[in-house]
C-alpha angles and dihedrals in degrees: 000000000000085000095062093038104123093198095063089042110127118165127202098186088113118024126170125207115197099219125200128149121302139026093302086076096032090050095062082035102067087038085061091050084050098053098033085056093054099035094033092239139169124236132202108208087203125192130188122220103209107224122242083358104077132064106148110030098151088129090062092055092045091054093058097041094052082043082052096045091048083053094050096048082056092047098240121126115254124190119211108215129192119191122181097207132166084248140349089269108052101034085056083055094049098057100045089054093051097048138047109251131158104213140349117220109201133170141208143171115264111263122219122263087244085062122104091207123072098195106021118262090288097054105035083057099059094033081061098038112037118131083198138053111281141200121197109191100200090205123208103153110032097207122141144240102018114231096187120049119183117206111190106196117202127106108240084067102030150062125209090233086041082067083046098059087041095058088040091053099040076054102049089051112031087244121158105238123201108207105193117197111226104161098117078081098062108104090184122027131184108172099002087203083274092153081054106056095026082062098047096130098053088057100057093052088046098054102025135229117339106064111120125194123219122177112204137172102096111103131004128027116291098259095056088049087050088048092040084058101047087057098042095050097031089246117199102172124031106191114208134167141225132204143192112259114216094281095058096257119123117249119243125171123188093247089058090039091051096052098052095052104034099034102119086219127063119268141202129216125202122206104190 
């Protein structure tokens, strides 16, 4: 059953939000409130002091004790979390890889298709170097919550735990999510999402109205079906996934790398 597939199983009993000034931290950070109320999960609201660097950072406290106080007033638990690192990468690194988190939710602002980088310098590090599941929401339009979630599945875009996180957070928030079947555009395939959509019915059990199936792939290339889509069903969030190849780097294509640079909705990338 979908339910007991390991390869889909994302937790959200511990989740972590690196916080730092302006929408691209209070946006993961109201996704975390979202999935710690329906999952009744802990979040740690973290900061990095920037060594050397740093002699006044009270804006940084203030920013995870009003992250706290808004958890209280919800009634979810919020840990406020100060780190002294060399710098904010790799002290974000370091303490994913000390403690047991589930998943980090991070933001940034969305990065222009001349760039080299995809998530900023902060972000494409720990995208590369996370020892825990994480989440980069490449923001454009800083609305929430999201009512229409698109959720492209192939597998040159997507991640099985990257659908997980999709149908958890459509949950969390009473959102509609589009789930458009791409796979005809997969060359090579080594699971085709088969569990998934040998299990649809389940799912929809499981998460409730509001989960439409496309099926794609018939005309046109894969990124003007997923355009075509966000228009058609108002999108304002389209989920996709990354994974490691065989050599340890993550594997970008320029489809997926397009998308999450040129989408005109936020999106959010999962690294299992």
């Amino acid at each position: 059953m979908f339910s007991n597939a390991r390869s889909y199983a994302l937790k959200f009993e511990k989740i972590v939000v690196p916080m730092a000034k302006g929408q691209q931290s209070r946006l993961p950070l109201e996704i975390a409130f979202f999935l710690a109320e329906k999952y009744s999960g802990e979040i740690t609201a973290l900061t990095v002091k920037e060594e050397m660097k740093e002699l006044t950072w009270s804006d940084k406290v203030r920013i995870i004790t009003n992250a706290y106080q808004d958890g209280k007033e919800r009634n979810i638990k919020v840990v406020p979390r100060v780190r002294t690192a060399r710098n904010i990468r790799t002290g974000i690194v370091e303490e994913l890889k000390e403690k047991n988190y589930d998943l980090v939710l991070m933001g940034t602002h969305r990065r222009s298709g001349l760039s080299g980088s995809l998530f900023g310098s902060i972000g494409d590090y720990v995208m590369k170097n996370s020892s825990t599941p994480a989440v980069i929401f490449s923001i454009r339009r800083n609305e929430l919550p999201y009512r229409n979630i698109l959720l492209p599945v192939a597998e040159t875009i997507n991640n099985r735990m990257a659908v997980s996180f999709a149908l958890h957070l459509k949950q969390s928030t009473n959102a509609n999510l589009i789930l458009l079947d791409l796979r005809k555009f997969d060359e090579k395939k080594t699971h085709g999402f088969q569990h998934l959509f040998d299990n649809l019915g389940e799912i929809h059990t499981r998460f409730g109205d509001g989960i439409t199936i496309v099926r794609g792939g018939d005309g046109g290339t894969m990124s003007t079906q997923i355009s075509s889509a966000i228009r058609e069903y108002s999108a304002d969030l389209i989920v996709l996934g990354l994974r490691f190849s065989q050599d340890r780097k993550i594997r970008v294509n320029s489809t997926l790398k397009a998308l999450i640079k040129d989408s005109p909705v936020d999106s959010a990338v999962l690294r299992r």
